[in-house]
C-alpha positions in Angstrom: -31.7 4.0 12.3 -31.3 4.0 15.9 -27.7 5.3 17.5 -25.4 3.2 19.7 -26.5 2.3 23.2 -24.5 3.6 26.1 -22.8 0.5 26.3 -21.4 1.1 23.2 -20.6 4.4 23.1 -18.5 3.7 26.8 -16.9 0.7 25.4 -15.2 3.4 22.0 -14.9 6.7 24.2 -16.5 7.7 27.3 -14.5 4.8 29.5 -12.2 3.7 27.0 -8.6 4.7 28.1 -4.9 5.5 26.4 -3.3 2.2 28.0 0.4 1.8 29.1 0.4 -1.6 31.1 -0.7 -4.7 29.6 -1.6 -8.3 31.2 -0.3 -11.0 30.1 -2.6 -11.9 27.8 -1.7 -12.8 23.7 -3.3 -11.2 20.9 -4.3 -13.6 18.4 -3.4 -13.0 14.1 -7.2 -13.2 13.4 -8.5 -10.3 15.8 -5.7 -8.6 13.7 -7.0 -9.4 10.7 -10.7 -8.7 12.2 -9.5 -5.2 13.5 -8.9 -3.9 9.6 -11.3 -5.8 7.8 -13.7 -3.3 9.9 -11.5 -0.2 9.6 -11.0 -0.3 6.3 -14.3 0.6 5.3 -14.1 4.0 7.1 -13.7 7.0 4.9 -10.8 8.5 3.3 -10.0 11.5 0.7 -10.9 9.9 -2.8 -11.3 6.7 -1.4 -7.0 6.7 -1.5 -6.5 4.4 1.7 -3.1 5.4 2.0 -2.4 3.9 5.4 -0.2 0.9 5.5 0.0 -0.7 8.9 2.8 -3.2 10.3 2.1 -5.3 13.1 5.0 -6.0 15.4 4.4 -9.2 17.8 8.1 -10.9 17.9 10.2 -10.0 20.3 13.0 -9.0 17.2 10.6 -6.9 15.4 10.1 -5.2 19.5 13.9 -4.6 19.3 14.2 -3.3 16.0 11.8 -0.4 17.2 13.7 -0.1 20.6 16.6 2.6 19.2 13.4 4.4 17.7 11.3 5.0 21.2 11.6 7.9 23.5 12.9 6.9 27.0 9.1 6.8 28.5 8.3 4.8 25.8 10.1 2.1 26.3 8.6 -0.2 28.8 5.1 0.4 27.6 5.8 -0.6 24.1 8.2 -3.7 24.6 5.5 -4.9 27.4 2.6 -4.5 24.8 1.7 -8.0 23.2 1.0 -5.8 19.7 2.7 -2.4 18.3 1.3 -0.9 15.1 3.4 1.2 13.1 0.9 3.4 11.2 2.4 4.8 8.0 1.3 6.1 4.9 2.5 5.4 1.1 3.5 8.6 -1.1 2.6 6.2 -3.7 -0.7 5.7 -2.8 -2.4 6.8 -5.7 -1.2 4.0 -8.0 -3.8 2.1 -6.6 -6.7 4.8 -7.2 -7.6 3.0 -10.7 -9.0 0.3 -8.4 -10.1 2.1 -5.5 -11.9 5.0 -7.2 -12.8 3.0 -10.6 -15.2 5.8 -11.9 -12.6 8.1 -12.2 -9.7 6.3 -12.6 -8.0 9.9 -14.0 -8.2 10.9 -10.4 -4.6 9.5 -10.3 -2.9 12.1 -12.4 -4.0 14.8 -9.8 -1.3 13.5 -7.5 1.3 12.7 -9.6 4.3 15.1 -10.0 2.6 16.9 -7.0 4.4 15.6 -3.9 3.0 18.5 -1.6 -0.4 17.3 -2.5 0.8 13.7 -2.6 2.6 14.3 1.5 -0.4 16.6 2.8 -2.9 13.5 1.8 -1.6 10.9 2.9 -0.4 12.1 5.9 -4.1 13.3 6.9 -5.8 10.6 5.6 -3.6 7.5 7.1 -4.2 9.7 10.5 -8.0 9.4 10.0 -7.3 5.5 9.1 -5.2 4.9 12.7 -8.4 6.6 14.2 -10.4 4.1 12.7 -8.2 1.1 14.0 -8.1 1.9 17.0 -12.3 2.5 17.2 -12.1 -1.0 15.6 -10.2 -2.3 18.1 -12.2 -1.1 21.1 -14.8 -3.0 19.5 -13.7 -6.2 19.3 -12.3 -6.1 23.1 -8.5 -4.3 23.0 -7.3 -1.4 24.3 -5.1 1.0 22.8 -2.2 2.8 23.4 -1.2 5.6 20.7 1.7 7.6 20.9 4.5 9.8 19.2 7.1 10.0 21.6 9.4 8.2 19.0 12.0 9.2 15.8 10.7 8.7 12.7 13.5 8.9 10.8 14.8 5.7 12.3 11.4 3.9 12.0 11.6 4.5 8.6 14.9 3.2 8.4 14.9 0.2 10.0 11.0 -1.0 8.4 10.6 0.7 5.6 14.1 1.4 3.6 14.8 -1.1 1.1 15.8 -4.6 2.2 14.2 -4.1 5.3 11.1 -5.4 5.5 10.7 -9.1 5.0 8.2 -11.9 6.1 8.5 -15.5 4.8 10.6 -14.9 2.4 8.4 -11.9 0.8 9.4 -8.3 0.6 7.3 -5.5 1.6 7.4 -1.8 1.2 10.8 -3.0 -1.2 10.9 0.7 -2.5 11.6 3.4 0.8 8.3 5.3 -0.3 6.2 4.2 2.9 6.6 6.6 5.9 5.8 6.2 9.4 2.9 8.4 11.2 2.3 7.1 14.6 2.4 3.8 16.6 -0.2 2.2 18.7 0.1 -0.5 21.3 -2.6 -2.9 21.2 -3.7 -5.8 23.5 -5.4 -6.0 27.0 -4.8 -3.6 29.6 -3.7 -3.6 33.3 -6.6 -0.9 34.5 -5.1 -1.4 37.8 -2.4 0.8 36.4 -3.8 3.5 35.0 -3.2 7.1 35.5 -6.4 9.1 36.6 -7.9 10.5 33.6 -7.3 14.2 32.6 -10.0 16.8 32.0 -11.3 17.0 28.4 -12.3 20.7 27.2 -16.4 21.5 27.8 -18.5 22.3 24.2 -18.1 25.9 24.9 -14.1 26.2 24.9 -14.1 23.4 22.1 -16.9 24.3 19.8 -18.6 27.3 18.0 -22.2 27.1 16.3 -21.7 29.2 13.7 
C-alpha cells in the first residue's frame, strides 16, 4: 500500500500550523461529529478510549472557560469558533467489557489501582487529542492546542457534579472526568501567524540503536 502524497503529508504536518487567529468563519456540528468518527479508530492501550471530549461553541460555555485561561490565552480561545476540552475518565475501564470483548477480565486490572488507572488515561487521552487534531487537519480545520490554563477550575466548572448539562441531559454527572488539554478548532487567519520556530534535526532527536 502506497504512503500519502506530499499533499497530504503538508496538509497534517509539514505546513500545518499551531493557530491563534481565526476568520470568521462557523464550524458546522457535523464536521464535529466527522472529526471523531475518524479519530476514534486510532489506537489506544487495551483498546480503553478513555478520552472524553466537550465541544464548547456558545458564547456561555466560552465564558465558563474564561476564569480557567492564562492571560495570553484569552483572546485566542474566545475568538476561536470551537474549543475542545480533552479530558480523560478514571472510570474508563467500565466500558472495557465492550471495548475489548475477548478479554472482558481486562477490567479488573485497573480497578482498585488508581496509579495504573491516572497514568493510562492520562497517556492514552493525550494520544486520542493527537488523533483529533490529525483528523481535523484532514477534513479542512486548523488547530490550536494549548495548556496555558488551570485545570482545577476546568474541572470544576465542566466536570463536577451538576455541571455539565445539554437539553436537559447530564453528562460526566459523577466528577470522575478530568481535563488534559484544550484545542481551538476552526479556520485560521494565516495572515497572522507567527514565523515558525525551528524543529530539532534526526541527529539531536533520534538514535538508531
Amino acid at each position: 500500500m502506497d504512503g500519502l502524497n506530499d499533499e497530504a503529508l503538508n496538509l497534517l504536518f509539514r505546513e500545518a500550523r499551531t493557530h491563534i487567529a481565526w476568520l470568521d468563519k462557523p464550524v458546522s456540528d457535523d464536521i464535529l461529529r466527522q472529526i471523531y468518527e475518524v479519530m476514534k479508530w486510532g489506537p489506544t492501550s487495551a483498546n480503553g478510549s478513555p478520552a472524553r471530549f466537550l465541544f464548547l461553541r456558545s458564547r456561555e460555555a466560552k465564558e465558563r472557560l474564561r476564569p480557567a485561561l492564562a492571560s495570553g490565552n484569552v483572546e485566542k480561545t474566545m475568538t476561536a469558533p470551537v474549543t475542545v476540552i480533552v479530558a480523560y475518565d478514571l472510570k474508563f475501564y467500565d466500558k472495557l467489557p465492550k471495548l475489548f470483548p475477548h478479554n472482558p477480565a481486562m477490567r479488573d486490572v485497573f480497578v482498585g489501582n488508581p496509579q495504573l488507572i491516572e497514568i493510562t488515561a492520562k497517556r492514552n487521552s493525550s494520544l486520542q487529542g493527537a488523533y483529533l487534531m490529525l483528523a481535523a487537519r484532514a477534513l479542512g480545520l486548523d488547530c490550536g492546542p494549548m495548556s496555558g490554563f488551570d485545570n482545577a477550575k476546568v474541572d470544576e466548572a465542566f466536570f463536577a457534579a451538576g455541571q455539565c448539562h445539554v437539553s436537559g441531559q447530564e453528562f460526566f454527572p459523577e466528577g470522575h472526568v478530568k481535563s488534559n488539554f484544550l484545542c481551538n478548532l476552526g479556520y485560521g487567519d494565516r495572515a497572522r501567524l507567527f514565523p515558525r520556530g525551528p524543529r530539532l534535526d534526526f541527529s539531536e532527536a533520534c538514535t538508531l540503536f
